[in-house]
RONUFI-178527 format. One record per residue (C-alpha): residue number from 0; residue in one letter; z, y, x. Coordinates in steps of 0.001 Angstrom, whole numbers. Layout:
// RONUFI-178527
 resi resn      c3      c2      c1
  NUM    A       Z       Y       X
...
This chain:
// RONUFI-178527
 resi resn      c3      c2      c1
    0    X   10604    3084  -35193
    1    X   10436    -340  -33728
    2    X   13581   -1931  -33818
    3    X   15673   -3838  -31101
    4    X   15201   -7162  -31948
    5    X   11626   -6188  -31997
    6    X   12341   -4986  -28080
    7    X   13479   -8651  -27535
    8    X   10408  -10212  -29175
    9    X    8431   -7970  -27339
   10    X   10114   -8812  -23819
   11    X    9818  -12163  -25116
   12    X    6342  -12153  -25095
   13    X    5941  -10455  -21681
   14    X    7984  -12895  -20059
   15    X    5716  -15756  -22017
   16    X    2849  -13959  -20553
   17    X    4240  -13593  -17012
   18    X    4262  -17557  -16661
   19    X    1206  -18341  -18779
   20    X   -1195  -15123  -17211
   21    X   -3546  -16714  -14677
   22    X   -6497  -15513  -13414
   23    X   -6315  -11919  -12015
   24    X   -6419   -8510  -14334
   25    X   -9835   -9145  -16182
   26    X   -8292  -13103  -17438
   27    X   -5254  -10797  -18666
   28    X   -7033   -8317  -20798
   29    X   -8183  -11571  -22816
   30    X   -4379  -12721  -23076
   31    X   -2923   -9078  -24279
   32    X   -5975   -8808  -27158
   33    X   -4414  -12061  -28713
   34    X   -1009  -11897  -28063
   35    X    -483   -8311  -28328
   36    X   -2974   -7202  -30271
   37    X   -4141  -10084  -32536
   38    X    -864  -11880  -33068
   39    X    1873   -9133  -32804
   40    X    -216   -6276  -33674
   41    X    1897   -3783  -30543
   42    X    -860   -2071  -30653
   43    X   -4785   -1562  -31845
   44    X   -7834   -3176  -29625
   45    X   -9133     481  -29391
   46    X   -5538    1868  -27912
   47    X   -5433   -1605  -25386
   48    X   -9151    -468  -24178
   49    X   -8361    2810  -23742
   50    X   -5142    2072  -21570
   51    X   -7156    -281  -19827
   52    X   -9453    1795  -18751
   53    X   -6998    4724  -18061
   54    X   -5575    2387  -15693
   55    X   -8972     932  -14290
   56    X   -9474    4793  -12798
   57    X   -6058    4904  -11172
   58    X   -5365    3092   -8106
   59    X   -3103     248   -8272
   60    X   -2495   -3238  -10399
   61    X   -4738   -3086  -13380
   62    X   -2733   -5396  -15406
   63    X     260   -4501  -13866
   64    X    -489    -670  -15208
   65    X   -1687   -1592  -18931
   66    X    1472   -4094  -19836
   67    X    3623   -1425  -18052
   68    X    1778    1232  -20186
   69    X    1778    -886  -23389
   70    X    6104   -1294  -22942
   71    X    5777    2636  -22433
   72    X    3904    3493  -25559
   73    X    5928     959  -27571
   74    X    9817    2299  -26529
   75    X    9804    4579  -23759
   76    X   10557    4648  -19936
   77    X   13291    2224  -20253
   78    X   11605    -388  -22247
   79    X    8452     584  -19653
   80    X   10330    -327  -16702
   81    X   12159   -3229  -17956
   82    X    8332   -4182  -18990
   83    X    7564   -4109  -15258
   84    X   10596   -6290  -14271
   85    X   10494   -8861  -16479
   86    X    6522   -9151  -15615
   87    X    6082   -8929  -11793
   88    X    9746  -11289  -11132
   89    X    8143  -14515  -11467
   90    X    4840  -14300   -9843
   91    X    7139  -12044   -7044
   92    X    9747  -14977   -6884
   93    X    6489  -18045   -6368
   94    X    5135  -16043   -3708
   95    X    7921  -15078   -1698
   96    X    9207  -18671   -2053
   97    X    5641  -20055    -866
   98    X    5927  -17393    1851
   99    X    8949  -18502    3085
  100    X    8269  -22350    2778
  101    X    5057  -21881    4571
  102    X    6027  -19956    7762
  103    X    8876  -21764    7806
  104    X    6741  -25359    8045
  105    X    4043  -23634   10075
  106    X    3868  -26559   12540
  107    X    3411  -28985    9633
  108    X    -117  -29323    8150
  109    X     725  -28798    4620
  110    X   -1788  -29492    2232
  111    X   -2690  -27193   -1305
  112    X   -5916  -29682   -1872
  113    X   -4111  -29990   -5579
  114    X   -5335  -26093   -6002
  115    X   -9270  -27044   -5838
  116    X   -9915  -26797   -9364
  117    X   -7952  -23711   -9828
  118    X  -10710  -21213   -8816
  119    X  -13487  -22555  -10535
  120    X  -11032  -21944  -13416
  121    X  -10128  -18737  -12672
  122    X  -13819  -17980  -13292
  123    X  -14292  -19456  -16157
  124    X  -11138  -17058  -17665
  125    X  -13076  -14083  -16042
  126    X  -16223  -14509  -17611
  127    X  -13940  -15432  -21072
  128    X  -12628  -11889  -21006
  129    X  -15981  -10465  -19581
  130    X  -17729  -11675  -23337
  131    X  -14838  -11132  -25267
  132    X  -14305   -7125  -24318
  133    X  -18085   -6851  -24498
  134    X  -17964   -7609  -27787
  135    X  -15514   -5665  -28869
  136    X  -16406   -2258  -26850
  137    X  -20191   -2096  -26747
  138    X  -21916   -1276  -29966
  139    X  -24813    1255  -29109
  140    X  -28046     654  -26612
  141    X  -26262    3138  -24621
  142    X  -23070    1272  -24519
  143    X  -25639   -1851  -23294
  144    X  -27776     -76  -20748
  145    X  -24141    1682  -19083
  146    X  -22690   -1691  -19142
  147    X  -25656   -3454  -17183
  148    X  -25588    -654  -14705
  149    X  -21857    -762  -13960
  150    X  -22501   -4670  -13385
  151    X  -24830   -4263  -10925
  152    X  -23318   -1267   -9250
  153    X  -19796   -3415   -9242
  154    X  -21735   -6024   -7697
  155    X  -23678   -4771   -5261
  156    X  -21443   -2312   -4104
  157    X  -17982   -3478   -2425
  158    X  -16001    -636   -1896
  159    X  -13447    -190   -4040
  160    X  -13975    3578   -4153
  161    X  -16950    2566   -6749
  162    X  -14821    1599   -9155
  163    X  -13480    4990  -10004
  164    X  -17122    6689   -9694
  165    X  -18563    4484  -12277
  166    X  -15942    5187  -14322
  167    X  -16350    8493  -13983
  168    X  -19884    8732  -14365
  169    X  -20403    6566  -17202
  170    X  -17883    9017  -18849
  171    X  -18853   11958  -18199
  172    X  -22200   10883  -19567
  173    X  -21226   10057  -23055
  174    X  -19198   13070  -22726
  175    X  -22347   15186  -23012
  176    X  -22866   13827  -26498
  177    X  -19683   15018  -27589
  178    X  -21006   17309  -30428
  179    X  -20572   13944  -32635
  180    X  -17218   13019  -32382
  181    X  -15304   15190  -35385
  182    X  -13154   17949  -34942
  183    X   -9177   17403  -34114
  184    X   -6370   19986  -33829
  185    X   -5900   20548  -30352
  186    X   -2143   20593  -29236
  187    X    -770   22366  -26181
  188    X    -668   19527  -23135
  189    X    2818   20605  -21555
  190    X    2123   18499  -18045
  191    X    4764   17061  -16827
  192    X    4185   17044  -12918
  193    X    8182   14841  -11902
  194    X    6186   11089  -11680
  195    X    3188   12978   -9564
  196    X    5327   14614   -7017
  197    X    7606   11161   -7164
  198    X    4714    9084   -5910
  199    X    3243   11693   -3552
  200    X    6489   12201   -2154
  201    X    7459    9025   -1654
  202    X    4099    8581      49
  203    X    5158   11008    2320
  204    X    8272    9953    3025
  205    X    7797    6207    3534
  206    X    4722    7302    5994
  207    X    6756    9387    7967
  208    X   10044    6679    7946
  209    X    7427    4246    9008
  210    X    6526    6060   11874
  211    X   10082    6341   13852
  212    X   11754    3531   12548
  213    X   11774     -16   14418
  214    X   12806   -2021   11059
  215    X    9885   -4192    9972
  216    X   10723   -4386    5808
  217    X    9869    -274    6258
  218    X    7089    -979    7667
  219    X    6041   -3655    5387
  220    X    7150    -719    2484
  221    X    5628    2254    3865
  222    X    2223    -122    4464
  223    X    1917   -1547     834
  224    X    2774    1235    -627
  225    X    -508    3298    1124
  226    X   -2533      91    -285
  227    X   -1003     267   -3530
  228    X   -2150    3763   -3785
  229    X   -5500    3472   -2358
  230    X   -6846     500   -3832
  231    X   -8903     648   -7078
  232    X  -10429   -2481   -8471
  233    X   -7372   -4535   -8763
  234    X   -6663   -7934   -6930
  235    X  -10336   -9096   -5886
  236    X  -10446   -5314   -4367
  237    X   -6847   -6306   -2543
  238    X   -7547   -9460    -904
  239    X  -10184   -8200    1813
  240    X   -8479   -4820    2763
  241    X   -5201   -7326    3314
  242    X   -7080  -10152    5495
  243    X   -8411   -6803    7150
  244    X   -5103   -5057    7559
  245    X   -2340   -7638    8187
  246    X   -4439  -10397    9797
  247    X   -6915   -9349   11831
  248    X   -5406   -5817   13024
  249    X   -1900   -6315   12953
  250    X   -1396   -9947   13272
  251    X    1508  -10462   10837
  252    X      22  -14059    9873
  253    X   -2116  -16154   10907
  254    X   -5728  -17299    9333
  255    X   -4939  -20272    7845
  256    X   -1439  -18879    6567
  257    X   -3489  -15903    4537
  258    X   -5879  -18662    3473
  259    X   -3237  -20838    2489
  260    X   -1612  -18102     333
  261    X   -4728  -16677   -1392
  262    X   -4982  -20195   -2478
  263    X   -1557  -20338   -3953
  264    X   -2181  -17705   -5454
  265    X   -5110  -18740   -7701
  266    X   -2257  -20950   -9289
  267    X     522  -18610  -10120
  268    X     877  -16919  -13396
  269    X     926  -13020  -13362
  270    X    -497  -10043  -11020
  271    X   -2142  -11019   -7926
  272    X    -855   -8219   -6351
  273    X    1954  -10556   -6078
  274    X     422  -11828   -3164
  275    X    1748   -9128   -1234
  276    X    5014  -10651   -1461
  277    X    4018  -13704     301
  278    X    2393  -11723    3373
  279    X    5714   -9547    3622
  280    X    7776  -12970    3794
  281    X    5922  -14292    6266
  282    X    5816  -11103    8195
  283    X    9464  -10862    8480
  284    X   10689  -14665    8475
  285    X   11665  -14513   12086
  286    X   15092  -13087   10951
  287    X   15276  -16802    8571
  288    X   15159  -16755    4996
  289    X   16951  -13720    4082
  290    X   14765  -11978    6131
  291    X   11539  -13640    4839
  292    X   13162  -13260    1367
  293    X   13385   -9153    2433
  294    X   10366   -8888    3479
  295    X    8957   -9821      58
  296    X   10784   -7613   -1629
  297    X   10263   -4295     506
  298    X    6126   -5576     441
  299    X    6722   -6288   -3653
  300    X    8310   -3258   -3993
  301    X    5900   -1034   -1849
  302    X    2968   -2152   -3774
  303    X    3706   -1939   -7283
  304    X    5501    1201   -7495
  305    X    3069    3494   -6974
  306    X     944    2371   -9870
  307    X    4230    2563  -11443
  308    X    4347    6364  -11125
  309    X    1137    7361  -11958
  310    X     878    5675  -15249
  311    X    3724    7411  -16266
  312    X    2473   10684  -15101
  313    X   -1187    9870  -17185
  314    X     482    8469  -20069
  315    X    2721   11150  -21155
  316    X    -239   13438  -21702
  317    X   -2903   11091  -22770
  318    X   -2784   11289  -26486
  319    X   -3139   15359  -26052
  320    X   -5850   14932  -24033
  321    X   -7407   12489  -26599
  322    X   -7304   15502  -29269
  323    X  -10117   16914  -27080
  324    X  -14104   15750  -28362
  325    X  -15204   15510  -24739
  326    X  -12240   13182  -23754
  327    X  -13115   11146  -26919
  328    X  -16834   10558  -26555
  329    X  -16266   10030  -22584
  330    X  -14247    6756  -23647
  331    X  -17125    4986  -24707
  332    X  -18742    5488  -21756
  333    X  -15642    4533  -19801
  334    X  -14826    1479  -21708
  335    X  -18743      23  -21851
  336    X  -18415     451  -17726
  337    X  -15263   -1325  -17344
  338    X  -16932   -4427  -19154
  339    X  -19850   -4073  -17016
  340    X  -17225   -4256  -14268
  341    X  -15540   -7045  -15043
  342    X  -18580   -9132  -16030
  343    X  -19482   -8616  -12117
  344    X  -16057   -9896  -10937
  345    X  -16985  -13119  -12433
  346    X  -19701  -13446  -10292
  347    X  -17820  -11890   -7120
  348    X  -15433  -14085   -7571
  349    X  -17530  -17706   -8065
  350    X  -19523  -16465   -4707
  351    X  -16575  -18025   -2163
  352    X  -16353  -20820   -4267
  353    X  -18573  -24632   -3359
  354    X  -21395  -24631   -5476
  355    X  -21699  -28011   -7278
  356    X  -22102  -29465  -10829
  357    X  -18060  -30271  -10991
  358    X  -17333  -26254   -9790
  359    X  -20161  -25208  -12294
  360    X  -18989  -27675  -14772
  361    X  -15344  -26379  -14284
  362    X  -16447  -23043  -15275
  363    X  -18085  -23608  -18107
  364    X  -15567  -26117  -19411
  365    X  -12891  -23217  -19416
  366    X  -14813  -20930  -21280
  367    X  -15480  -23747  -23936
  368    X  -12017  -24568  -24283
  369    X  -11229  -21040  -24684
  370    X  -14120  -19895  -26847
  371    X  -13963  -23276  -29488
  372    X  -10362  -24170  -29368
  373    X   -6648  -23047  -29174
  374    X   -5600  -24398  -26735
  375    X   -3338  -22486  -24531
  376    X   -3798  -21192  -21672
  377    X    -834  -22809  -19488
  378    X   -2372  -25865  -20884
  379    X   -5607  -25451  -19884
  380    X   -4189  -24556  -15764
  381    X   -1673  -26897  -15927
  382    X   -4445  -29488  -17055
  383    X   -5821  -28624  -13858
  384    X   -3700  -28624  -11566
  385    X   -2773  -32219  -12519
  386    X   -6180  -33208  -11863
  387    X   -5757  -31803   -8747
  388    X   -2886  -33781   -7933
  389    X   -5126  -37216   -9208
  390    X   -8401  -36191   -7813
């Protein structure tokens, strides 16, 4: 039994890794392996892949899922959902602030040129965690041939509906050679169905509130929380459907202000579904700053609960479903996909992005730095961001 004042440490850490996390879900992964993994030992690397990709098939946060799944599988719902606070409230806070600031100085042209080198970095802390996973999760010609497939699938493919068929498919291909995983005693699965109807019925509900009410933070609740349950692939999956949703069909923000945003959002620690914050403030910031400040919260809220709900309904009958060969041989399979996968975000995500020898050069530099030294990763943004400032 861990004990409390191993709850604190742990909290500890998540809060140390909701201001230090940068780079979207696949620049996280790298962060949990050494802090919660290597360094505190929360957990094994094969029980962090497996969550991972548990939560990779869901729709929803990635990252958001696995840390809330890792607080689960540690001490419980409580320590689960205090997991989730303690992560999302900073990168929640930035953007709401940022949402607010910005509508509210519309009419000024306000410059994030200090953000230029933050992408490039970004990148490089993708294509970190693409080689470090890799190495840990593909062993077998299979594994390799599965994981150049899902690559090019990922990349060639943008619908975020591929994400889960890959998954799928790769899995229920190594499944076939379950014959060589050894026997286990198989345990009853007593499925627990409360967190299932929870986020189906609060689908339900906030569709049909949304529909006859006039308030706009229901709205903005009932509409994030249909993208938080549709949406597989994590934040590069997000961005687009938003732009598509909230600024060219229902006009919530302008162009530039979305631009402005995703921008802002390259810098701040922690999920990018956080970005959804900044869109609801901006939304609703013709009632002032409370409202904006509401807005954030019903579009925070509406996206990462229903991630929230799932993984609790999938986690409370994973390990019996583990006891099962099948189940067992799919995950390699499953986890040799999701590095293929994220090994194409790299790419997806360098495509918007100038290409030059200091953007290259950026890239590369990052992985260096975190490949050959220790250097931290806060150190490593902030170290950019003042050159941004300089430059």
């Amino acid at each position: 039994m861990i004990t409390k004042v191993r709850y604190y440490i742990y909290l500890r850490d998540v809060l140390i890794l909701a201001l230090s996390a940068f780079g979207g879900p696949q620049a996280h992964m790298a962060m949990l392996f050494d802090l919660m993994v290597d360094k505190r030992g929360y957990l094994t690397e094969e029980e962090l892949i497996e969550l991972n990709a548990l939560c990779q098939i869901l729709p929803g946060p990635t990252s958001t899922q696995t840390i809330t799944a890792i607080g689960f599988k540690i001490g419980g719902p409580n320590l689960a959902y205090l997991t989730l606070l303690i992560w999302i409230t900073p990168a929640v806070s930035l953007m709401t602030a940022a949402g607010v600031l910005i509508s509210t100085l519309s009419a000024n042209n306000i410059s994030i040129e200090f953000t230029k080198f933050i992408q490039p970095m970004a990148v490089g802390f993708v294509s970190y965690a693409a080689y470090k996973i890799s190495t840990k999760v593909v062993k077998t010609y299979v594994g390799i041939v599965i994981m150049v497939i899902a690559a090019v699938l990922s990349y060639f493919f943008s619908s975020p509906y591929i994400f889960p068929v890959i998954l799928i498919a790769a899995g229920g291909f190594t499944a076939l050679n379950y014959k060589k995983q050894p026997k286990e005693e198989k345990v009853k699965i007593d499925i627990k169905w409360a967190n299932f109807l929870l986020w189906g019925g609060t689908l339900l509900f906030a569709a049909a509130l949304g529909g006859v009410t006039d308030s706009l933070p229901v709205r903005l609740f009932e509409n994030f929380y249909r993208n938080g349950s549709l949406i597989f692939g994590g934040g590069q999956v997000l961005i687009p459907l938003l732009y598509t949703e909230f600024v060219e069909f229902k006009d919530y923000l302008t162009s530039e202000q979305f631009l402005s945003g995703y921008a802002f959002v390259q810098s701040v620690p922690g999920p990018v579904f956080s970005f959804s914050a900044y869109i609801g403030a901006i939304a609703n910031n013709n009632h002032g700053v409370l409202g904006g400040i509401l807005g954030g919260l019903a579009a925070a809220i509406g996206i990462f609960l229903p991630g929230t709900f799932l993984i609790f309904f999938i986690i409370k009958i994973w390990d019996g479903l583990k006891k099962y060969r099948v189940i067992r041989a799919s995950l390699e399979g499953i986890n040799a996909a999701s590095s293929g996968m994220v090994a194409a975000a790299a790419i997806l995500m360098f495509q918007p992005i100038e290409v030059n020898t200091v953007n290259i050069g950026i890239v590369i530099a990052t992985m260096c730095l975190l490949l050959f030294t220790k250097l931290p990763a806060p150190f490593i943004i902030i170290g950019g961001l003042i050159a941004g400032f300089i430059i």
